[in-house]
Backbone as numpy.savetxt, mean C-alpha at the origin, in Angstrom:
# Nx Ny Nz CAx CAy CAz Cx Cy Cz
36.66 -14.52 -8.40 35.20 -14.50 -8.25 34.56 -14.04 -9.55
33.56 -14.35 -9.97 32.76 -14.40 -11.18 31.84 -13.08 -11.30
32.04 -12.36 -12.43 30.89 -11.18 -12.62 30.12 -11.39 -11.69
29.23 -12.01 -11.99 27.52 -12.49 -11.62 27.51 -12.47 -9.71
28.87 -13.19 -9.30 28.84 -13.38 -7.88 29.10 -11.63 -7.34
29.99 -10.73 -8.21 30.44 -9.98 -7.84 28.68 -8.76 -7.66
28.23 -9.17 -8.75 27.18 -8.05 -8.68 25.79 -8.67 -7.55
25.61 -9.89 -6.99 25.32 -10.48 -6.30 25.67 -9.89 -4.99
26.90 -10.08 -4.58 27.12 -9.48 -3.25 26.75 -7.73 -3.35
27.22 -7.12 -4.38 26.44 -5.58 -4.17 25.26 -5.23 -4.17
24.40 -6.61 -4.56 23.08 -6.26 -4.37 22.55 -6.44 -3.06
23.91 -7.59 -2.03 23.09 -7.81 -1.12 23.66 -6.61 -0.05
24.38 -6.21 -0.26 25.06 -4.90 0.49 24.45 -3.48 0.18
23.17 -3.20 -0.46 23.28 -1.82 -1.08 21.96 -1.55 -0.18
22.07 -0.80 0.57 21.20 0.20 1.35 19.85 0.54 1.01
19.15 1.09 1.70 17.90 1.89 1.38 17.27 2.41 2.52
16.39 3.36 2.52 15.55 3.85 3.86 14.86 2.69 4.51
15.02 2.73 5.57 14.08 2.65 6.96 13.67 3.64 7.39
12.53 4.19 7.27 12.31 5.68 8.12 13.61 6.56 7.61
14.44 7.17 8.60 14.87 7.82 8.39 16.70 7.49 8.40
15.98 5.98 8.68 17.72 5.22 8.54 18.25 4.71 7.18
19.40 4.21 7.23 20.16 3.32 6.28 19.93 2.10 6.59
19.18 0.85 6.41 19.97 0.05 6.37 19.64 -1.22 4.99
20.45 -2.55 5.53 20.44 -3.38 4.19 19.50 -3.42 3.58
19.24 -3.86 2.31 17.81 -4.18 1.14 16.75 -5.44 2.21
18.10 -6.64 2.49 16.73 -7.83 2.87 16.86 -6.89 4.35
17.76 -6.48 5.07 17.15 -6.16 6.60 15.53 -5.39 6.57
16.04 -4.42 5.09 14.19 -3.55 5.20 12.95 -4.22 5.30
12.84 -5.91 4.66 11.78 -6.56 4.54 11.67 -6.69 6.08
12.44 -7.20 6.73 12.63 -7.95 8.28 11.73 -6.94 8.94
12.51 -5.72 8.76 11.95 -4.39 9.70 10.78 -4.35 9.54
10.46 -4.28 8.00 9.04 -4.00 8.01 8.04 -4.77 8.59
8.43 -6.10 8.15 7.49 -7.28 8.78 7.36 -6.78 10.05
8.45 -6.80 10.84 8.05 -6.66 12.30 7.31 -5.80 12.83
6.98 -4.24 12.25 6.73 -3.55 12.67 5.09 -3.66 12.18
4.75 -4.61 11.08 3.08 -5.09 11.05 2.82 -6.33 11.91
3.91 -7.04 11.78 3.36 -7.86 13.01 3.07 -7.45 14.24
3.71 -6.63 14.71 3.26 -5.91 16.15 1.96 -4.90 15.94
1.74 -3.86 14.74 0.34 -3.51 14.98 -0.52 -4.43 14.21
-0.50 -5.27 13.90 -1.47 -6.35 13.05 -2.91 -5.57 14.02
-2.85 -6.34 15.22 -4.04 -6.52 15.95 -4.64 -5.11 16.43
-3.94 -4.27 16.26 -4.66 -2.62 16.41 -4.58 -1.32 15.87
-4.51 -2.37 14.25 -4.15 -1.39 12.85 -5.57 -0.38 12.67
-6.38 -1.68 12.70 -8.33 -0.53 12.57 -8.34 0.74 13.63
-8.15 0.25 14.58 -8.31 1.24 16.03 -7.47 2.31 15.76
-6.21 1.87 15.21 -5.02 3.55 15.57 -5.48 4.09 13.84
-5.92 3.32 12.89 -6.38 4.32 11.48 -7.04 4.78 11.91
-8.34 4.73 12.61 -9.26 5.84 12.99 -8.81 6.96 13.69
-8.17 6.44 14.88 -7.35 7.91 15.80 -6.50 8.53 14.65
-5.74 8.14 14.19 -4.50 8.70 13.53 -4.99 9.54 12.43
-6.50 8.93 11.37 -6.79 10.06 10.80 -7.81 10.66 11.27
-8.63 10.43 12.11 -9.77 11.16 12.90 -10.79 10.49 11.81
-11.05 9.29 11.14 -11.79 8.57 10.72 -11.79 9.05 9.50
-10.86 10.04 8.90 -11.08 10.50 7.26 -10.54 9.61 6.39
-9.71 8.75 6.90 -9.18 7.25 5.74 -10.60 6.28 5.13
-11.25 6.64 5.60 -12.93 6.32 5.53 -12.98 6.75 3.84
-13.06 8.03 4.20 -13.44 8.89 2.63 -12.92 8.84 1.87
-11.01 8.59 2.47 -9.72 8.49 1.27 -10.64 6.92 0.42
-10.73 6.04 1.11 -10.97 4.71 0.51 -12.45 4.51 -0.10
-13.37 5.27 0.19 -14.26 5.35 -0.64 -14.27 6.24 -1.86
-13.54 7.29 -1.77 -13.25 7.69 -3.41 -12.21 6.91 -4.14
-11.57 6.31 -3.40 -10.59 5.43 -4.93 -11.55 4.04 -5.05
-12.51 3.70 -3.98 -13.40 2.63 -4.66 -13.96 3.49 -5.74
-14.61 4.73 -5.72 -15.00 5.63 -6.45 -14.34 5.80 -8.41
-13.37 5.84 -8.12 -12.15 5.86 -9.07 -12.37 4.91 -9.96
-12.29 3.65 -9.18 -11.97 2.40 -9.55 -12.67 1.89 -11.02
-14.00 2.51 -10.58 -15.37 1.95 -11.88 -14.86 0.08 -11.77
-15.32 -0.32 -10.88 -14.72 -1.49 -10.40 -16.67 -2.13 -10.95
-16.77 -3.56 -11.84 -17.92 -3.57 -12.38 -18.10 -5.57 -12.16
-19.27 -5.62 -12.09 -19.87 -7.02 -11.63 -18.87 -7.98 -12.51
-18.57 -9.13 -12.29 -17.68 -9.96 -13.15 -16.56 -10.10 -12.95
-15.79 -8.77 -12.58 -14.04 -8.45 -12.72 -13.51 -9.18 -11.84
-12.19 -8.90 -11.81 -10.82 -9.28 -11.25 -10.60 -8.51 -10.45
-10.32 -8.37 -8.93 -9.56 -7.33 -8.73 -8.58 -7.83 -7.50
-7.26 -7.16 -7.26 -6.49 -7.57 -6.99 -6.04 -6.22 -5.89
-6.52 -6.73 -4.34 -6.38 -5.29 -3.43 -4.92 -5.56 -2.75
-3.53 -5.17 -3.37 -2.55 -5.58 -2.97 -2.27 -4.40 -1.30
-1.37 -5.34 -0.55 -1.25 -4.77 0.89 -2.39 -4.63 1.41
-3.35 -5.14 1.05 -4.98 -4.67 1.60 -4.80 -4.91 3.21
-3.92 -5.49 3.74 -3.97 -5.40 5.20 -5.94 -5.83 5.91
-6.43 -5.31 6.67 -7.40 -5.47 6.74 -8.80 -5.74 5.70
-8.54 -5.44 4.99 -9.49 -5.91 4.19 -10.36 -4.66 3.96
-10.15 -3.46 4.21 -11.23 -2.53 3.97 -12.03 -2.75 2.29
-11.23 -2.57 1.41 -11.12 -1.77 0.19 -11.65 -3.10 -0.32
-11.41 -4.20 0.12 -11.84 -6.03 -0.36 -13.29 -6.21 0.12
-13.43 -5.72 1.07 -14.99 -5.91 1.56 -16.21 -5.25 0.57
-15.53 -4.03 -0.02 -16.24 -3.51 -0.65 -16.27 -3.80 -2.15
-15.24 -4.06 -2.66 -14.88 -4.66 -3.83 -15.23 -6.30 -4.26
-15.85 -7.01 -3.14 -16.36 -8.03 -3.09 -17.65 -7.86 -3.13
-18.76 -7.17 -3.02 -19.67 -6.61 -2.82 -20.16 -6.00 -4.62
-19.13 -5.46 -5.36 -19.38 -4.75 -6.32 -19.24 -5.83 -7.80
-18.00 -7.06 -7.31 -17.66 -7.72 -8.55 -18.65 -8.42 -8.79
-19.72 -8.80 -7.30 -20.95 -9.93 -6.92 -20.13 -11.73 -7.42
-21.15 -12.27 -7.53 -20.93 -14.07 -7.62 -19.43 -14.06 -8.61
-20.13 -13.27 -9.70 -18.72 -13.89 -10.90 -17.59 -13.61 -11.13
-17.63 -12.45 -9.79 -16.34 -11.99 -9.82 -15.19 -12.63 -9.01
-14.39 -11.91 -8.86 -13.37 -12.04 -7.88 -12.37 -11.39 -7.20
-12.22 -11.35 -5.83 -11.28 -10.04 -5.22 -10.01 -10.78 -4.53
-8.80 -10.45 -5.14 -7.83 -11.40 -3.88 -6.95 -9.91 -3.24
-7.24 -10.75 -2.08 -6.57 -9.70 -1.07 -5.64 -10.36 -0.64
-3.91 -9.38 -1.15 -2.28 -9.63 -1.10 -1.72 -9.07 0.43
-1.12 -9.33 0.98 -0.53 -8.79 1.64 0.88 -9.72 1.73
2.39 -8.86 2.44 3.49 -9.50 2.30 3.20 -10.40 4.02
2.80 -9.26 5.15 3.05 -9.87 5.97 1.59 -10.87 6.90
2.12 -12.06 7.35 0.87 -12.72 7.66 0.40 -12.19 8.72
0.66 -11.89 9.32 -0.48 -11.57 10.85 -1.32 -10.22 10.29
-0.93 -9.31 9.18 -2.29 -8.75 8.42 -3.59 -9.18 7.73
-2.45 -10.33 7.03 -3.60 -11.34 6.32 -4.59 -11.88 7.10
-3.92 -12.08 8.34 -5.29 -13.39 9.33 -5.59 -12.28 9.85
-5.51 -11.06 10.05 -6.79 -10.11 10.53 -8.09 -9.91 9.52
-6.93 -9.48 8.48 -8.11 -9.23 7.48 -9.10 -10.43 7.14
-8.71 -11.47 6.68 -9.64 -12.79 6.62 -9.98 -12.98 7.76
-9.75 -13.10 9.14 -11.23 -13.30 9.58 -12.19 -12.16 10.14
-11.88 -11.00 9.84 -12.40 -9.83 9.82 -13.75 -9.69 8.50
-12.91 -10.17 7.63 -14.13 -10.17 6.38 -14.74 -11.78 6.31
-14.76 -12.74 7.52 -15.36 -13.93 7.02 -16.59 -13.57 8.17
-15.90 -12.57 9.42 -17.00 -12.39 10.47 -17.95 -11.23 9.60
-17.83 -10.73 9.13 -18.79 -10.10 7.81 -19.59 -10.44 7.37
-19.67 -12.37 7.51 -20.11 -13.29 5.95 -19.40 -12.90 4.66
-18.19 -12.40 4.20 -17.64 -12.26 3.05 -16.61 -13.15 2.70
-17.11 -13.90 1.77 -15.36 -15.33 2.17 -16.46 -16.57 0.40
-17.33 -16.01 -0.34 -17.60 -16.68 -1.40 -16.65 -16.26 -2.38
-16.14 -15.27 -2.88 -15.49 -15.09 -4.55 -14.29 -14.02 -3.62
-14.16 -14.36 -2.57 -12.85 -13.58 -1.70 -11.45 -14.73 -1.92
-10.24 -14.14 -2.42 -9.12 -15.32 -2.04 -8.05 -14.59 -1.46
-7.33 -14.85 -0.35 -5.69 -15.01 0.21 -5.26 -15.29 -0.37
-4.11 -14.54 -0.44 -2.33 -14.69 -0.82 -1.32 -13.67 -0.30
-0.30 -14.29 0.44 0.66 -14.14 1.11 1.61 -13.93 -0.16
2.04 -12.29 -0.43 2.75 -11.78 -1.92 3.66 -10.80 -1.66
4.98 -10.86 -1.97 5.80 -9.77 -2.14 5.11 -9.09 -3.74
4.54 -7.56 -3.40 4.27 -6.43 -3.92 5.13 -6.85 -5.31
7.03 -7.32 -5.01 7.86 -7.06 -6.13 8.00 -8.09 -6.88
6.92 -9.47 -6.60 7.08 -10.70 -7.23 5.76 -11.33 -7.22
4.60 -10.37 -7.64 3.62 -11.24 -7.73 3.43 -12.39 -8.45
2.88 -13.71 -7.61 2.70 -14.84 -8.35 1.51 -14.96 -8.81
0.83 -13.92 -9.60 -0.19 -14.13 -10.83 -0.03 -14.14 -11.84
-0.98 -15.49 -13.12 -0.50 -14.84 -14.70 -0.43 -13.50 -15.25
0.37 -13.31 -16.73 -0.25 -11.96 -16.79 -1.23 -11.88 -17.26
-1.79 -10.50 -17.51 -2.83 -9.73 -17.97 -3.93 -10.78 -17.16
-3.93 -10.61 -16.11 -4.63 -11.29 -14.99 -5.88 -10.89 -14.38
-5.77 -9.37 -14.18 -6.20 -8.72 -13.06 -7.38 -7.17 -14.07
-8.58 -6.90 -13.85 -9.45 -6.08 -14.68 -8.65 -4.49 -13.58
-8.15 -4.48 -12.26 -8.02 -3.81 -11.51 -7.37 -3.93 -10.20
-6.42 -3.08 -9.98 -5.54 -3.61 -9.10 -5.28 -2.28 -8.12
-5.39 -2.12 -6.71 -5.35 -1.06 -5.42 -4.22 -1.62 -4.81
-3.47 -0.64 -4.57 -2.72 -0.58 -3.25 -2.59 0.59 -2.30
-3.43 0.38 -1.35 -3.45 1.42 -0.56 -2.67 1.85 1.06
-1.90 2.81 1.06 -1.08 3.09 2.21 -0.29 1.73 2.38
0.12 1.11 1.34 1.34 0.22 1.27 2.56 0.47 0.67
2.43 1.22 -0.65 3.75 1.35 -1.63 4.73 1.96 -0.80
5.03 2.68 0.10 6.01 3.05 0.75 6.71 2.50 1.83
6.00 1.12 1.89 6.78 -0.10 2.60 7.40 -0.81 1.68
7.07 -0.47 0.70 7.70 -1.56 -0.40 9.40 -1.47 -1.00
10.03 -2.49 -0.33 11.65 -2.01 -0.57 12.10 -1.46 -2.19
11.48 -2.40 -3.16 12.00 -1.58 -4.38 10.63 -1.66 -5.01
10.35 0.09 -5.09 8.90 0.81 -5.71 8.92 0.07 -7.01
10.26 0.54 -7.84 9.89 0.27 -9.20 9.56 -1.03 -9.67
10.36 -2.17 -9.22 10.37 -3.20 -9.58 8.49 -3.43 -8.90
7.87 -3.02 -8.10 7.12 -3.64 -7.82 5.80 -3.30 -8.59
6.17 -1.97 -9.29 4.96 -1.14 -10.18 5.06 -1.98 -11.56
6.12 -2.55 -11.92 6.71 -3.19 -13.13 5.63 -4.63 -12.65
5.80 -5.08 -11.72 5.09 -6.52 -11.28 3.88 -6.33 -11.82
3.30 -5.10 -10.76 1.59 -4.66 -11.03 1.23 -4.20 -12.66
1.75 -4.02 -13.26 1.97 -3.83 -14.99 1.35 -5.44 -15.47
2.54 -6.02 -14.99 2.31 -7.24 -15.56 1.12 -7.60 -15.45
1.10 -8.25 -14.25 -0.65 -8.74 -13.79 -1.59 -8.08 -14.75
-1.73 -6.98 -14.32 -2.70 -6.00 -15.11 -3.23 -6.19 -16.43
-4.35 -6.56 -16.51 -5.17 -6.47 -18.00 -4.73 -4.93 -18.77
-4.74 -5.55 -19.84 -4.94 -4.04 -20.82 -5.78 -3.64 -20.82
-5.94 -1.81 -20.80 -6.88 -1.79 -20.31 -7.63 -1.72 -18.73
-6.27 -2.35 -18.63 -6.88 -2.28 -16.75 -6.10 -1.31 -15.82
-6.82 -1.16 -14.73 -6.65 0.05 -14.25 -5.84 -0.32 -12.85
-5.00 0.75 -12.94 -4.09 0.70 -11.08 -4.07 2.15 -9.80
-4.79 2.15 -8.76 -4.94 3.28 -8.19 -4.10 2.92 -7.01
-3.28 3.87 -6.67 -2.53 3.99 -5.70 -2.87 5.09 -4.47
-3.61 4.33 -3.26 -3.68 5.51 -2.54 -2.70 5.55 -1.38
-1.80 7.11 -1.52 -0.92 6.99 -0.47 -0.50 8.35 0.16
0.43 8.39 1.50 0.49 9.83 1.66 1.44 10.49 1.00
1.56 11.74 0.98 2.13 12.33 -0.14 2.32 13.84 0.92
2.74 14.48 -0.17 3.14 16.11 0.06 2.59 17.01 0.19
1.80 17.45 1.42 1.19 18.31 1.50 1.07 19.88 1.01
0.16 20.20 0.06 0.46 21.46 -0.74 0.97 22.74 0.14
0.67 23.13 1.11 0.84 24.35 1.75 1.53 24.45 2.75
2.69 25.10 3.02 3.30 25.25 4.04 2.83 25.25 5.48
2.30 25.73 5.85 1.43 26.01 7.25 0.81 24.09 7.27
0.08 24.01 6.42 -0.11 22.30 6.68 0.79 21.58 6.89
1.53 21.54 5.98 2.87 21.06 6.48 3.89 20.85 7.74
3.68 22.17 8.17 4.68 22.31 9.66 3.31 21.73 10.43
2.38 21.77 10.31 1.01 21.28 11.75 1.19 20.09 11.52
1.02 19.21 9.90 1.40 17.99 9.65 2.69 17.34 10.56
3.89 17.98 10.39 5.06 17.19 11.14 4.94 17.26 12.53
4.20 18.66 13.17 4.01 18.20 14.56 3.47 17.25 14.60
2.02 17.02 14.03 1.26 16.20 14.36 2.00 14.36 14.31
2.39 14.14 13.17 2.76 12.82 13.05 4.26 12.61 14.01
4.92 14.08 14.65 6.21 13.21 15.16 5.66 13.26 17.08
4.89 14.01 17.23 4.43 14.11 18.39 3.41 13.25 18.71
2.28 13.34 18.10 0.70 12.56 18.53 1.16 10.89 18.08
1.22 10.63 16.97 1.47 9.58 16.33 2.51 8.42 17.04
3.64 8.79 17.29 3.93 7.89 18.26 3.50 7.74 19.29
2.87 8.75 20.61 2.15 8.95 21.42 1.14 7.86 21.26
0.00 7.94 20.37 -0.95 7.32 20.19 -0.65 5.72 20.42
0.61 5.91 19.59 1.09 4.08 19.31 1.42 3.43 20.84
2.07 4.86 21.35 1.94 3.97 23.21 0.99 3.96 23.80
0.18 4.48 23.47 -0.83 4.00 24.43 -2.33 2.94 24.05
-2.25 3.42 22.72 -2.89 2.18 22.11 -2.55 0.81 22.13
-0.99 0.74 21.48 -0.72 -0.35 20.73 0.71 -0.71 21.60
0.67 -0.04 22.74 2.16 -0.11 22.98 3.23 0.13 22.22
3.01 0.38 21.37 4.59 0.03 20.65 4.83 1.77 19.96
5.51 2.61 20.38 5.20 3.79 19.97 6.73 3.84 18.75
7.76 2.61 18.62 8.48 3.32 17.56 8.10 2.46 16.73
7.12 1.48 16.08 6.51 1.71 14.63 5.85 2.86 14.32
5.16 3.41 15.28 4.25 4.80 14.52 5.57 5.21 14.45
6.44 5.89 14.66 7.35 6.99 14.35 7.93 6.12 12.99
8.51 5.10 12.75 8.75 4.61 11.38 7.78 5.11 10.61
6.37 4.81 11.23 5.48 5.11 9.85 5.50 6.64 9.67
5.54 7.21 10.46 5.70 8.74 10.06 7.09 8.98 9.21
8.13 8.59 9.84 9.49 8.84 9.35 9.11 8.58 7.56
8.12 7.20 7.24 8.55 6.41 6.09 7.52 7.39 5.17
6.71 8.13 5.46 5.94 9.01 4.91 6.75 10.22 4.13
7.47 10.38 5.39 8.04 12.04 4.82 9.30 11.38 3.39
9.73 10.07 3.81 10.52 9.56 2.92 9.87 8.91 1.13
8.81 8.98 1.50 7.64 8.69 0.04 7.84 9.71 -1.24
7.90 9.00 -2.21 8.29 9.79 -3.42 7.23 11.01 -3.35
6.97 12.23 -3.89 6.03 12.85 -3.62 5.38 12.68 -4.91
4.17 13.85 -5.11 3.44 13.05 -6.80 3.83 13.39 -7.56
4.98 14.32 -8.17 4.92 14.05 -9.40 6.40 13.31 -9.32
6.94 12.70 -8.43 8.08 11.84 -8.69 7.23 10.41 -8.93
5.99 10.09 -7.79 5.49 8.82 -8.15 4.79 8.71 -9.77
4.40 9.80 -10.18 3.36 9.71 -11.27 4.30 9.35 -12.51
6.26 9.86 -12.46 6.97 9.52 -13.31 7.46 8.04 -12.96
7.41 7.53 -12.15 7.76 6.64 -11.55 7.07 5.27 -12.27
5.46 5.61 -12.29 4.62 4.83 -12.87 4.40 4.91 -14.60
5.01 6.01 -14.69 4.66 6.42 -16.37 6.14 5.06 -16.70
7.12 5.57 -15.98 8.29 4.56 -16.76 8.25 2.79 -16.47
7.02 2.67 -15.39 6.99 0.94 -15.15 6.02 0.69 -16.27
5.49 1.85 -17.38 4.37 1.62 -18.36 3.14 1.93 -18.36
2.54 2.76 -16.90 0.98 2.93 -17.02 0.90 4.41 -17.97
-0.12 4.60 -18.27 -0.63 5.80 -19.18 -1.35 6.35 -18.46
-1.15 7.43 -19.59 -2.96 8.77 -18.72 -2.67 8.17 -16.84
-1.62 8.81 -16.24 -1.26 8.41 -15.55 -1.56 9.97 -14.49
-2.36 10.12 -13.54 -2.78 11.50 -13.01 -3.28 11.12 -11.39
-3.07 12.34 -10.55 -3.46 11.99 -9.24 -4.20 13.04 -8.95
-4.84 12.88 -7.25 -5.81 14.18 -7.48 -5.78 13.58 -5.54
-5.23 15.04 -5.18 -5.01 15.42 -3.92 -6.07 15.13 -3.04
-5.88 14.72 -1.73 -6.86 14.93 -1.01 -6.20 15.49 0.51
-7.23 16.11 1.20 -7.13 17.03 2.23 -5.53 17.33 2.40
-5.74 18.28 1.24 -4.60 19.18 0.97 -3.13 18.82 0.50
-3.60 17.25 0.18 -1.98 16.70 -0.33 -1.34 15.79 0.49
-1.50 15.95 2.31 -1.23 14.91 2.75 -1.66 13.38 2.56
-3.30 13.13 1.64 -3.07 11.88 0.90 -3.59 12.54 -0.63
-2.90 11.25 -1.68 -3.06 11.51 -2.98 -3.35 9.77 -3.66
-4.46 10.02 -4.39 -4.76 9.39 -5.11 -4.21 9.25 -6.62
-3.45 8.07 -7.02 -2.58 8.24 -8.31 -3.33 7.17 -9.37
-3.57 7.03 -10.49 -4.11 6.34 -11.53 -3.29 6.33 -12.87
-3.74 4.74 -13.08 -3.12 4.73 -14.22 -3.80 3.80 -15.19
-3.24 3.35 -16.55 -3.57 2.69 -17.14 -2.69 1.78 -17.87
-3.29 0.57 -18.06 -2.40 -0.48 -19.25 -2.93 -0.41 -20.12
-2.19 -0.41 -21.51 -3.25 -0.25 -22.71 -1.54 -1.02 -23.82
């Protein structure tokens, strides 16, 4: 058997988290898919319960961040519903443009017709994108979000290396995601909360109570910030800094291409 075949099969054999499991690299895509295809349709409803409506504020300060300006590019990867696109469509106006990525489809067709029942659907575009293979030119994009996605993403680095590419020089990448809560006492109320309420919620909302526990599991498994902030310094962004919110359980990360 040939080098190339040999390092081939170890790539297709080599592990990674699920929550709090092992298993294969492509099984993680499978898992994941499935577990957005099943909350596709009552992702809005359980973000509000799940943060008591403060994902509201997380996503209006990294629009905040953004300095996102009439004309631009911007590129809301995992945008899932479309929050962060509705608004970013709104800011680029006529000449701009916002494409909202997601890997799995039954997010995408929420979000598009969520933002067409809006009236938002003139300088808005779909695309169905693995995070780790975006199909845009480079230096593409004036600004690029991914929010409460990167920790679905089977390989982080390769996919921060993608978002590099795309990225104008010059252009900016904000990552909003959960992270490590600074204080102990938050912390232990935090894990009750997400291993108790959180699946709870998911049964009775959404039926399905072991994706919420993945998504909790896949949280505590998230690089924390200053592993993500090195993480992004080595895929190439600069002046690369985050800035906590309600207490660390989410963090806002920034960077730059230059």
């Amino acid at each position: 058997m040939s080098q190339s075949s040999d390092n081939q099969d170890n790539t297709n054999q080599e592990k990674i988290d699920f929550g709090y499991r092992q298993v294969l690299k492509e099984e993680k895509v499978k898992r994941v898919a499935d577990v957005f295809h099943s909350v596709a349709d009552k992702y809005d409803v359980m973000n509000d319960l799940m943060s008591f409506g403060i994902h509201r504020i997380w996503k209006k300060i990294t629009i905040e961040y953004s300095s996102v300006r009439k004309g631009q590019k911007v590129l809301d990867l995992a945008g899932g519903t479309g929050d962060l696109t509705a608004k970013f469509s709104q800011l680029v106006g006529d000449n701009g443009l916002v494409v909202l990525a997601d890997i799995n489809e039954s997010m995408l067709k929420v979000g598009r017709d969520k933002l067409r029942d809006k009236g938002l659907f003139k300088n808005i575009e779909y695309v169905q994108a693995n995070a780790e293979e975006l199909p845009f030119a480079d230096n593409y994009f004036d600004c690029i979000t991914i929010s409460f996605g990167l920790r679905n993403v089977t390989d982080k680095d390769k996919a921060l290396r993608s978002m590099w590419r795309v990225l104008k020089p010059g252009g900016r990448l904000l990552i909003l995601e959960f992270s490590k809560p600074q204080y102990k006492i938050l912390n232990k109320a935090y894990d009750l909360y997400s291993f108790t309420m959180l699946p709870l919620m998911g049964k009775i909302v959404a039926n399905d109570s072991d994706s919420y526990r993945y998504l909790a599991e896949s949280i505590r498994m998230h690089p924390n910030q200053n592993t993500l902030k090195k993480m992004m310094e080595e895929a190439g962004f600069v002046d690369v800094k985050y800035h906590n919110m309600t207490g660390g359980i989410v963090a806002l990360h920034t960077g730059f291409k230059f």
